[in-house]
C-alpha positions as CSV (number, residue, x, y, z in Angstrom):
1,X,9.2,-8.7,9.2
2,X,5.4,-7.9,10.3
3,X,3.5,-11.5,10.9
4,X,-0.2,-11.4,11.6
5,X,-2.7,-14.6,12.8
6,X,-2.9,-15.8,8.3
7,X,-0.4,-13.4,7.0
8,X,3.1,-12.1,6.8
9,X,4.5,-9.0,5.5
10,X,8.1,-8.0,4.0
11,X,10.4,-5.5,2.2
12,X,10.3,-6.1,-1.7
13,X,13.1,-7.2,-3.8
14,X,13.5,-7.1,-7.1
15,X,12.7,-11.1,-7.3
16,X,9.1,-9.7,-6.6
17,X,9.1,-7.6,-10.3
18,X,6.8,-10.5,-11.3
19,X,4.3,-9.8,-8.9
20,X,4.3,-6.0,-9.1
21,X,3.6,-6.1,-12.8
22,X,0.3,-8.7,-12.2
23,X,-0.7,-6.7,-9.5
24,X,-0.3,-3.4,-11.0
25,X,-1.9,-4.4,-13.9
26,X,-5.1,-6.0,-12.4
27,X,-8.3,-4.0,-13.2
28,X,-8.7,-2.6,-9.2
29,X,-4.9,-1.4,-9.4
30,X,-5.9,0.1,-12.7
31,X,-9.5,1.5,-12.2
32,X,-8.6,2.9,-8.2
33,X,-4.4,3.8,-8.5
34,X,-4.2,4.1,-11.9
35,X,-1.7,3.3,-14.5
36,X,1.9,3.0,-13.8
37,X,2.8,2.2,-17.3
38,X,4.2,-1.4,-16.3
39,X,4.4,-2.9,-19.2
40,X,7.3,-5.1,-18.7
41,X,9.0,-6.7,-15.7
42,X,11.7,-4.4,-16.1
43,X,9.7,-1.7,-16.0
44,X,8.4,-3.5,-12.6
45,X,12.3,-3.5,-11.4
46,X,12.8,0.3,-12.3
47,X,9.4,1.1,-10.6
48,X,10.6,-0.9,-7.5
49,X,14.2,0.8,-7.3
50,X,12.9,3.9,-7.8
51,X,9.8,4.3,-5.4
52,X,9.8,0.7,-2.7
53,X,13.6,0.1,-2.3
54,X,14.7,3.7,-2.3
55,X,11.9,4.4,0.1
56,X,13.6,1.7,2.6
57,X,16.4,3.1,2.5
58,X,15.1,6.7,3.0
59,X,12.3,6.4,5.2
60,X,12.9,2.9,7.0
61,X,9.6,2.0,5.7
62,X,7.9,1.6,2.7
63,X,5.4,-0.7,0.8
64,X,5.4,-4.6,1.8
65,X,5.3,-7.8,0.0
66,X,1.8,-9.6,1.9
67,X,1.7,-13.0,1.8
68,X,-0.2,-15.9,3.4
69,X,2.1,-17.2,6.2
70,X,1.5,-20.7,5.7
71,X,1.6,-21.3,1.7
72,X,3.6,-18.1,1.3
73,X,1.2,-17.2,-1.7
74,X,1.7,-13.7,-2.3
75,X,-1.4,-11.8,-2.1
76,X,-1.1,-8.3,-2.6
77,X,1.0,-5.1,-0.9
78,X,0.4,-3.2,2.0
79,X,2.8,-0.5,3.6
80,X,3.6,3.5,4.2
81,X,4.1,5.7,1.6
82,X,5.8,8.8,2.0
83,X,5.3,11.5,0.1
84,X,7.1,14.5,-1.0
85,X,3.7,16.8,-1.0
86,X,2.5,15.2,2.0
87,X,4.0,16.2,5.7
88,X,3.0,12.5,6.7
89,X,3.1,8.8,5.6
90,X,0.1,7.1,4.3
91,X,-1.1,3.7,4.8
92,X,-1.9,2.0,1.2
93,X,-2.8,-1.1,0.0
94,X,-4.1,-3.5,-2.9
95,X,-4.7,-6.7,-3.3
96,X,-4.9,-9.1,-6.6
97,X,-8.8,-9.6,-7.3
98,X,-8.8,-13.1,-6.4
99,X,-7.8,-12.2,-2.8
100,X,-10.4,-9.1,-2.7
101,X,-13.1,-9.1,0.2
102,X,-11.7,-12.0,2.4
103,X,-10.1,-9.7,5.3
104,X,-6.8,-9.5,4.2
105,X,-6.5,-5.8,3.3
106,X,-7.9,-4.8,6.7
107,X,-5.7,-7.4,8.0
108,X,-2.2,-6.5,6.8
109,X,-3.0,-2.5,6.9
110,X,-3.5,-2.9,10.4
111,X,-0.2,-4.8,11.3
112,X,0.7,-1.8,9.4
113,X,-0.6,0.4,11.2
114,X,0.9,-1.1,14.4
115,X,4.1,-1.0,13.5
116,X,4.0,2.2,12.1
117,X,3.2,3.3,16.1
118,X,4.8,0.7,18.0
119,X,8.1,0.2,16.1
120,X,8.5,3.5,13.9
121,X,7.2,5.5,16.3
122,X,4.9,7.6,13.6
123,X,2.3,9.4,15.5
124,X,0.3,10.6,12.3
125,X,-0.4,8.3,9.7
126,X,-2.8,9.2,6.7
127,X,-5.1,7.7,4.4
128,X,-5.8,8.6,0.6
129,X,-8.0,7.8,-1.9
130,X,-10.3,8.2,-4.9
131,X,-13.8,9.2,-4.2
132,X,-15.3,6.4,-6.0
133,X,-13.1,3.5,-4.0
134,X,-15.9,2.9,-1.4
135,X,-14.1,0.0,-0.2
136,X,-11.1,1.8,0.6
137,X,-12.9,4.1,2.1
138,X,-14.9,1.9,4.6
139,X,-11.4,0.3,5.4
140,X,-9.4,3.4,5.8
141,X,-12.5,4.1,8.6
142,X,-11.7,0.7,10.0
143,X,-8.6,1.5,10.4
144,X,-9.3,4.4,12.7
145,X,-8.8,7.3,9.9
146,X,-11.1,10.2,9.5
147,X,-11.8,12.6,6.3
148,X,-10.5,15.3,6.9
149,X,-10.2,17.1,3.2
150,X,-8.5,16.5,0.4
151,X,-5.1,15.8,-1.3
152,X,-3.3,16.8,-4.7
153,X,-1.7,14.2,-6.3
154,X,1.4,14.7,-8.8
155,X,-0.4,14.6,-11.4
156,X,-3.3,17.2,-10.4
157,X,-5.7,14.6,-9.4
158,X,-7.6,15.2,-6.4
159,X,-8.0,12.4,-3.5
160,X,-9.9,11.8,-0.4
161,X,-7.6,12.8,2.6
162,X,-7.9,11.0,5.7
163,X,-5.8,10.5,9.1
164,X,-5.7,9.6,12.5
């Protein structure tokens, strides 16, 4: 779907349950998103079909499988996000801790970011984050977004807002 120079990008399926439960249980996913309660790769698949394929089909975008191109080892996810308290997609990302600090987030969120302009033709795109995630931060200013104030989650939390 969305190559880059090391690494390619694609929808999720259900095959991927496997992954999504290592990589939303790895200590970054757990100490800077927070707990999903995937405790089973079930509960990966219902997670999946309820907020990555449903948001294909809703939005045309969504979260994406990122992979290196050449080995096809999966790496981590980057994609769009759209939510329901929030008048326009955000970029996220994460990446298993193995594959942390090698460029791969900036990388992929980037392609992202591209094709969320070029191919979607999203004009806004925003960033959001925990106040302690510095290195989400610095990326989400890499990518070109600015603070501009803040964001309730669901759940009452309260994240770093950032956009284009």
């Amino acid at each position: 779907m969305i190559q880059t120079e090391r690494l390619e990008l694609r929808e999720y399926t259900l095959d991927d349950a496997p992954f999504i439960y290592t990589l939303m249980n790895s200590e970054g996913w757990l100490k800077n998103i927070g707990d999903r309660n995937i405790k089973t790769i079930e509960d990966a698949e219902n997670y999946m079909q309820k907020h990555y394929l449903s948001s294909y089909e809703k939005h045309g975008f969504g979260p994406y499988l990122v992979s290196l191109k050449e080995e096809g080892t999966p790496l981590g996810s980057a994609g769009l996000y759209k939510r329901d308290n929030l008048e326009h997609p955000d970029v996220g990302f994460a990446f298993l801790p193995e594959f942390a600090n090698k460029g791969y987030a900036y990388e992929s969120s980037k392609a992202v970011m591209q094709f969320a302009s070029e191919t979607l033709e999203l004009e806004t795109i925003v960033g959001i984050t925990i106040e302690t995630n510095l290195s989400s931060i610095k990326l989400l200013k890499k990518l070109g977004l600015a603070e501009i104030g803040t964001y309730k989650y669901e759940d009452g939390e309260e994240l770093l807002l950032f956009s284009n």
